[in-house]
C-alpha positions in Angstrom: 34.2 11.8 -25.8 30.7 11.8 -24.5 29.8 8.9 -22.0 27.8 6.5 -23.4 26.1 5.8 -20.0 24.9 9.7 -19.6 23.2 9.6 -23.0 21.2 6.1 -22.2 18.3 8.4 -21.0 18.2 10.7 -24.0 19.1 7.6 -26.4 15.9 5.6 -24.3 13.9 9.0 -25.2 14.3 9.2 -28.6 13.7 5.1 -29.1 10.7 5.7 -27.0 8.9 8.2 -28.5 7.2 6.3 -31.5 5.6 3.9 -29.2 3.7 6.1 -27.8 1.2 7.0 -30.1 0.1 3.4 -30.6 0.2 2.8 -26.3 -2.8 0.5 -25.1 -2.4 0.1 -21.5 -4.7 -2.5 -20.4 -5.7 -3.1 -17.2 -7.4 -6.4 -18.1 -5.1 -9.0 -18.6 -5.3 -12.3 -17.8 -2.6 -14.4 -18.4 -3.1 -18.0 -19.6 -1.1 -19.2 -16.5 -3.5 -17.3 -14.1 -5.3 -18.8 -11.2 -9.0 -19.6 -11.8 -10.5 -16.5 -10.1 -8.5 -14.4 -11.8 -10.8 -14.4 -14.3 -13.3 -12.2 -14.6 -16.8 -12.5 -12.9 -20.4 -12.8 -14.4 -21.4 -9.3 -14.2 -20.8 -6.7 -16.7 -19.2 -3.5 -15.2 -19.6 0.6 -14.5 -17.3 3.2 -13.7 -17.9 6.6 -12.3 -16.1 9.5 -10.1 -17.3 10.9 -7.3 -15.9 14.0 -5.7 -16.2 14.2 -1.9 -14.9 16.6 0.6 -14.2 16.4 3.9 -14.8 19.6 5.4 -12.7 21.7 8.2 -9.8 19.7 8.4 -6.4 20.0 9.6 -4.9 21.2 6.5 -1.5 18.7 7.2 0.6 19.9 4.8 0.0 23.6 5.6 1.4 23.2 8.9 5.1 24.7 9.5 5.9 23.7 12.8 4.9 20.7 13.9 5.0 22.0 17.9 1.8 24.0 16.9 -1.1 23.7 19.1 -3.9 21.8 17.6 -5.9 24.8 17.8 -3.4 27.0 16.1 -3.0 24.8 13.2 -4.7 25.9 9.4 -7.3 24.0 8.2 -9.5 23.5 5.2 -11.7 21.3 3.0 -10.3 18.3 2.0 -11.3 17.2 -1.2 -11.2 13.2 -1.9 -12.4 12.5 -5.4 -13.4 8.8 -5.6 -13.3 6.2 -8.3 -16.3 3.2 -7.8 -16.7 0.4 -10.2 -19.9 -1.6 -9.7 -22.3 -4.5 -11.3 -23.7 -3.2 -14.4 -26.7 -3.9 -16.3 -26.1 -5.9 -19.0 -25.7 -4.4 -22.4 -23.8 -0.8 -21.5 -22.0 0.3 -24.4 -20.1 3.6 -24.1 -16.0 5.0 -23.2 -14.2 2.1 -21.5 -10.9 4.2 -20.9 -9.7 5.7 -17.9 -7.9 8.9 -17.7 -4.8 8.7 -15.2 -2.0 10.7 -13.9 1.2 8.8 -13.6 4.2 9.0 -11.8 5.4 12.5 -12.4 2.0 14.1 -11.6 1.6 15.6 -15.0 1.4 13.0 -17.8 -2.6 11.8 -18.0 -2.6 8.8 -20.0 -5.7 6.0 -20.9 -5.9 3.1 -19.5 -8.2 0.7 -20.8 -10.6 -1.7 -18.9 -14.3 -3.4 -19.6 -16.0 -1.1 -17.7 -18.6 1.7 -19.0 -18.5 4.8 -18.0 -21.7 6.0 -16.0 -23.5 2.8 -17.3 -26.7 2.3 -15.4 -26.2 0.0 -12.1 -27.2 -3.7 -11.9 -30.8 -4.1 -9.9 -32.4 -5.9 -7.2 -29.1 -6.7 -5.3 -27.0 -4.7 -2.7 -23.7 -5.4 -3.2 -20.7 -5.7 -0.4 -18.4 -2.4 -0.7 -14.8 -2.5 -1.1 -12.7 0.5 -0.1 -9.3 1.0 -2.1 -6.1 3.0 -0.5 -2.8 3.7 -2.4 0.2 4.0 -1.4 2.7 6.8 -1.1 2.3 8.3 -3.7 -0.3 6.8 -5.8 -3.7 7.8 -7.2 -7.0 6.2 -7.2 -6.0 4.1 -10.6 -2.7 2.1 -9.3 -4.8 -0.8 -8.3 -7.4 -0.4 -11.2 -6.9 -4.1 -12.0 -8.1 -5.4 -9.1 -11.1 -3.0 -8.5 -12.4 -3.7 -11.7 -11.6 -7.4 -11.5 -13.5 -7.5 -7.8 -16.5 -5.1 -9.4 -16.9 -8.1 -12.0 -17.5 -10.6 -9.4 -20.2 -8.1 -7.0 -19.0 -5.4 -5.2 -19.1 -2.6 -5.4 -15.4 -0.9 -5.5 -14.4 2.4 -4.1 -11.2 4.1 -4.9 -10.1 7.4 -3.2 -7.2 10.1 -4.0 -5.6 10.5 -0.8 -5.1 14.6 -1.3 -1.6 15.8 -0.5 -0.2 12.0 -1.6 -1.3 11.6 -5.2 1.1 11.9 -8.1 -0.3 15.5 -8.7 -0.9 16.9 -5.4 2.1 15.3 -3.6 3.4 17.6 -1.0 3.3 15.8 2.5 4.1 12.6 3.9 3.0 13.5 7.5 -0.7 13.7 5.6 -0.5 10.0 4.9 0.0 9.3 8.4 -2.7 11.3 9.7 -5.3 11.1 7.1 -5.6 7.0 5.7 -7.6 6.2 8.0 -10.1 9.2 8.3 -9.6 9.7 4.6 -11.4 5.8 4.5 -13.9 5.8 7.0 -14.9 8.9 6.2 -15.5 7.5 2.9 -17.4 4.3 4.2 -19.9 7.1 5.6 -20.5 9.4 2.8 -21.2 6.3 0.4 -23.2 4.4 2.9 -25.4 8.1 3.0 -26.0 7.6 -0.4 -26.9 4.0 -0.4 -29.5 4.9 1.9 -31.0 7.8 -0.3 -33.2 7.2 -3.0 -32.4 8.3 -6.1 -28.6 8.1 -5.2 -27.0 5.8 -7.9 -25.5 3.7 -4.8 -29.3 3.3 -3.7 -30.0 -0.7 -3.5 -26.6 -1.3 -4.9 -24.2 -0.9 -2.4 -24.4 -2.9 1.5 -22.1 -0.4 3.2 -22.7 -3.0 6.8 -20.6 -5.7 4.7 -17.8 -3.6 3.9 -13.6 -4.2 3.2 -10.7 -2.2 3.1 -7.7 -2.8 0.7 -4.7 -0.9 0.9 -1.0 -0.7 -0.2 1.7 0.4 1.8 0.7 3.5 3.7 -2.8 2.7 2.7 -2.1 -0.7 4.4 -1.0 1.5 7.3 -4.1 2.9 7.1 -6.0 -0.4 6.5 -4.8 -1.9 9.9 -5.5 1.8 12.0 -9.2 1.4 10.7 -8.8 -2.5 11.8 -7.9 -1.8 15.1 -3.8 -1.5 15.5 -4.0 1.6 17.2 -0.2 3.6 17.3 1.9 3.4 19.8 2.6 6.1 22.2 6.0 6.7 20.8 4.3 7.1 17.2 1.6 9.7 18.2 4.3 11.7 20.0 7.2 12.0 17.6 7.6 15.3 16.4 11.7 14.7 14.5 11.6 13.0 11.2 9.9 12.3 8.3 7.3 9.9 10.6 6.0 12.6 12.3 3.0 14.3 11.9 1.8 18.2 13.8 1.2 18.0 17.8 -2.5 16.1 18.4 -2.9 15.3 14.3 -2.3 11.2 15.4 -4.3 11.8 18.8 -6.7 9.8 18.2 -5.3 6.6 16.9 -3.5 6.2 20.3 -3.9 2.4 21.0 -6.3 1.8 23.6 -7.7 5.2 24.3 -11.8 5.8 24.0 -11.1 8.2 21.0 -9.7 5.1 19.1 -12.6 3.2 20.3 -15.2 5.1 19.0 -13.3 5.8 15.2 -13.7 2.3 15.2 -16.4 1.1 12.4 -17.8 -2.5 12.9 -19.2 -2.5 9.4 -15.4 -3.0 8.5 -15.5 -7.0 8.4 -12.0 -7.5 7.1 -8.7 -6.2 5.0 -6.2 -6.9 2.8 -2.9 -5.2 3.2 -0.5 -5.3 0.6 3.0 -4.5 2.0 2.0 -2.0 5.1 4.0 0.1 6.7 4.2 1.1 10.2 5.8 -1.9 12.3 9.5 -1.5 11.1 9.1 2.3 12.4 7.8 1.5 15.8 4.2 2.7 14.6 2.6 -0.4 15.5 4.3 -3.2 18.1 3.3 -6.3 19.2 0.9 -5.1 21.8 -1.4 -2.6 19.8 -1.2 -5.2 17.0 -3.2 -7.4 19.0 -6.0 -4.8 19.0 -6.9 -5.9 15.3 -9.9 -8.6 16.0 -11.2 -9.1 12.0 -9.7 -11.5 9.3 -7.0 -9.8 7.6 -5.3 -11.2 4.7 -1.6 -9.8 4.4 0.2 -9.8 1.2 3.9 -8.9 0.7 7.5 -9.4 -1.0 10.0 -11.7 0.6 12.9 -9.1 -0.1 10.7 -5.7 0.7 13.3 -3.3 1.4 11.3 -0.5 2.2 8.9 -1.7 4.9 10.5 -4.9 5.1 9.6 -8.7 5.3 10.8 -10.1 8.3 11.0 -7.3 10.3 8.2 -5.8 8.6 5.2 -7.5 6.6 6.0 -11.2 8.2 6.0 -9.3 11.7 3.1 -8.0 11.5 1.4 -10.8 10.1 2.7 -12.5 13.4 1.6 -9.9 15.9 -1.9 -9.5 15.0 -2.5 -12.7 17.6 -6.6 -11.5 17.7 -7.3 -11.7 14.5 -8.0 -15.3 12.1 -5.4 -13.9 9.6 -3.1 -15.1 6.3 0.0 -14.0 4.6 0.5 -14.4 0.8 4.1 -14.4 0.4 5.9 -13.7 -3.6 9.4 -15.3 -3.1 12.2 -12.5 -4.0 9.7 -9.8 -4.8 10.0 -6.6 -3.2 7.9 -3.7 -1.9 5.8 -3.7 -5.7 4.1 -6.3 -4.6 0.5 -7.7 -6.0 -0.9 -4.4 -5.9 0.7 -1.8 -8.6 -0.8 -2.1 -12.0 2.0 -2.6 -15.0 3.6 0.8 -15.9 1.4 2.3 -18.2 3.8 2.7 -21.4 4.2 6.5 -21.2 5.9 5.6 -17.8 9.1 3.7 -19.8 11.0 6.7 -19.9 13.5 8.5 -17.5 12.5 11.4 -15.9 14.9 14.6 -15.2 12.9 15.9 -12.2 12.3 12.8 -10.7 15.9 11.2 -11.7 14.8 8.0 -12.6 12.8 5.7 -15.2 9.2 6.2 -13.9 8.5 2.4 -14.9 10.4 1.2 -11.6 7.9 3.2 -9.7 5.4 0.2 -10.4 7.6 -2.7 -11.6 9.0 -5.6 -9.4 12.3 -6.4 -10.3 11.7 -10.5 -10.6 8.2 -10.2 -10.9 5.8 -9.7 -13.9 3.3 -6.6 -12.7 0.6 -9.0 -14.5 1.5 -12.2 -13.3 1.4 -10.7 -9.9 -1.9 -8.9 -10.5 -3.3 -11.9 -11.4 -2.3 -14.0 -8.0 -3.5 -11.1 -6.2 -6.8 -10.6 -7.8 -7.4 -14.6 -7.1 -6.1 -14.2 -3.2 -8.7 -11.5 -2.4 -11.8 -12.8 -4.8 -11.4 -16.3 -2.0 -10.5 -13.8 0.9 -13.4 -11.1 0.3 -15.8 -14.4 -0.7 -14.9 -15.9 2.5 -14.8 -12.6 4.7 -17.8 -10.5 3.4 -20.1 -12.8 1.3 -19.7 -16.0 3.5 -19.3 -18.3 0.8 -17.9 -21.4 2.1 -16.5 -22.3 -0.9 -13.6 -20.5 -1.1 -12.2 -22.3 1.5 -10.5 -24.6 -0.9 -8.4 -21.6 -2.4 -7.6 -21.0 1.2 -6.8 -24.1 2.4 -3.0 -24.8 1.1 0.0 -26.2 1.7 2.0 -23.2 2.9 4.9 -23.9 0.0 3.6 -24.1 -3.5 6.3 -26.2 -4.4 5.5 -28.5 -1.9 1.9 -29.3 -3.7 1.3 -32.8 -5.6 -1.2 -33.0 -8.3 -0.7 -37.0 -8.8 -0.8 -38.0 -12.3 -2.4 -41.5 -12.3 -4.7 -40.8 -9.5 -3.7 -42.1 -6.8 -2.5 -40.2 -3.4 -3.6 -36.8 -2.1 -4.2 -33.8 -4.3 -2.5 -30.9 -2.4 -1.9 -29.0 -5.5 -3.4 -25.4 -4.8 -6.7 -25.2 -5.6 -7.4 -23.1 -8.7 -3.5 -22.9 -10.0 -3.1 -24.3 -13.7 -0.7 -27.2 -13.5 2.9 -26.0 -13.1 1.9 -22.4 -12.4 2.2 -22.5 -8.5 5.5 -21.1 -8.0 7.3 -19.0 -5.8 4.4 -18.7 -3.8 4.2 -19.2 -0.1 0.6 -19.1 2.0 0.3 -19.0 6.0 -2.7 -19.0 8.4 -2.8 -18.3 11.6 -6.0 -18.7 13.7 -7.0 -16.3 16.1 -6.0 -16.4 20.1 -8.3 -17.9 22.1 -10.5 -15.0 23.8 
């Protein structure tokens, strides 16, 4: 008798399959219990790719011993195709679908937004740029919902394919450690070229000297590299393991040498990091932590067993003594936190070569993907107002008790409001919110 457990996938298969010719996979949900800037902003909204390459580097993945020399080591262009959303002018009509890979690197799927493909860029304002990093492995589309979310609200919203770590050109780990961090600086200068050349779409629309990184996981890693947490010694000179990268690839991230110093770029004002790796592994301690010296938001999952919380997000967080810095915390969620976009619906389905259902890849296991999208869209619309726009009035949606279920929203009037700012009544649950001010200097 055939187990009924080792036919679920093929049974899951075949109950699958009609769904998928009617799949709409939105990227532009709000829910009604959202927070208040969740919502979308007053600008319409573009799309378009850019490819870029960044030439004559150390081709990572090439590598086959890790001893090699630096100067012995293969190299090649690396090509970093880009995703930017922007203000639009009003009144673009054209496609509004995206076309993704997901999970297994082979499936391309749609996923619908509001923005226009190649529509024609909002005037007479340069918007602050917002740089987007994924996580391993990812592609430019997994936090779609937030870059088109921040695009509506102006900025102007880069997202890159980390080559080597995508879905479809996965093939080394070692690249995400050495590459994040060029992969997004080098980035910040190619676009901020083209906001200074006439002609160039970016041209008057982009303000590359007011500038943000975002990034999950290892592109958190690479977030707080490119804020100032240089590795540690032990990082740069592991060569055993799957944190190791080739002989002189991390060289130059080694905290407090005048290399580091100079990849530096102040137009960087601030980050967000959702769930970053690097502290649980020893690539970041409490002393090159302190090296980080702009506002950086932290978000992560109270029960994140891959990076972890206490001895992972929460710790970093708590190092980072130089820098005016928060940490959104979801109660019980884990390392899917805030930042993956809900499984497209082609993803509900178990996958032989991968040997699971590719919807885990992006789901939290307590946690709606929406609801989460949601929280984190209104977190960084206060954080980047704050941060790169200097809007004092998203203090209030900064400004919290640190428990939501601690907050009163009196009903007769009387007694202190500390319900969170901007949370429907009810809604604020399972929610945590820290600051921590920056050491003296």
């Amino acid at each position: 008798m055939r187990s009924a457990f080792r036919c679920a996938p093929l049974l899951a298969a075949l109950a699958f399959a009609p769904a998928l010719a009617g799949a709409e996979n939105r990227i532009d949900t709000i829910r009604a219990d959202a927070p208040e800037l969740a919502a979308y902003g007053t600008h319409a909204v573009g799309v378009r790719r850019l490819d870029l390459v960044h030439e004559d580097q150390i081709d990572i993945a090439a590598v086959e011993d890790i001893t090699t020399p630096p100067d012995a080591q293969p190299r090649a262009d690396r090509p970093l195709p880009v995703e930017i959303w922007y203000p639009a002018a009003p009144g673009a009509e054209g496609s509004t679908t995206l076309r993704a890979f997901i999970r297994d690197g082979k499936t391309e799927v749609g996923l619908e937004g509001r923005a226009v493909f190649d529509a024609a860029p909002e005037t007479g304002t340069a918007f602050p740029l917002v740089i987007v990093s994924h996580g391993y492995p990812g592609n430019r589309f997994l936090m779609a919902p937030l870059a088109e979310s921040l695009a509506s609200k102006g900025y102007v919203v880069a997202a890159i394919d980390h080559t080597d770590t995508t879905y479809s050109t996965l093939r080394s780990f070692p690249s995400a450690l050495a590459n994040r961090s060029r992969d997004q600086l080098f980035v910040l200068d190619e676009l901020a070229r083209m906001a200074a050349e006439p002609g160039s779409f970016l041209h008057g629309l982009a303000d590359p000297d007011q500038s943000a990184i975002i990034g999950y996981s290892m592109g958190g890693y690479g977030a707080l590299v490119s804020a100032g947490a240089g590795l540690t010694e032990a990082a740069v000179t592991a060569r055993e393991g799957m944190w190791s990268a080739p002989a002189g690839s991390l060289d130059l991230f080694r905290a407090g040498s005048e290399a580091y110093a100079a990849h530096l770029d102040p137009r960087v004002k601030t980050v967000i990091a959702f769930a970053p790796a690097g502290y649980s592994v020893g690539f970041f301690d409490n002393e090159t932590l302190a090296g980080i010296r702009i506002p950086v938001l932290f978000i992560g999952g109270s029960r994140d067993d891959v990076v972890g919380y206490e001895g992972g997000v929460r710790a970093t967080w708590e190092a980072a003594v130089n820098s005016d810095r928060a940490l959104l915390t979801f109660e019980n969620a884990n390392h899917n936190v805030g930042a993956p976009m809900a499984p497209p619906e082609e993803a509900r389905r178990y996958d032989e070569a991968l040997g699971f259902n590719m919807a885990l890849h992006y789901m939290d296991f307590v946690w709606d993907n929406v609801r989460m999208n949601n929280v984190s869209a209104h977190f960084a619309a206060a954080w980047l107002g704050k941060y790169l726009k200097g809007d004092s009035g998203m203090d209030a949606y900064l400004d919290l008790v640190p428990d939501s279920a601690d907050g009163v929203r009196p009903k007769d009037g009387s007694g202190a409001d500390t319900y969170w700012t901007g949370f429907p009544d009810r809604s604020a649950q399972g929610l945590r919110f820290e600051t921590l001010a920056a050491a003296a200097r």
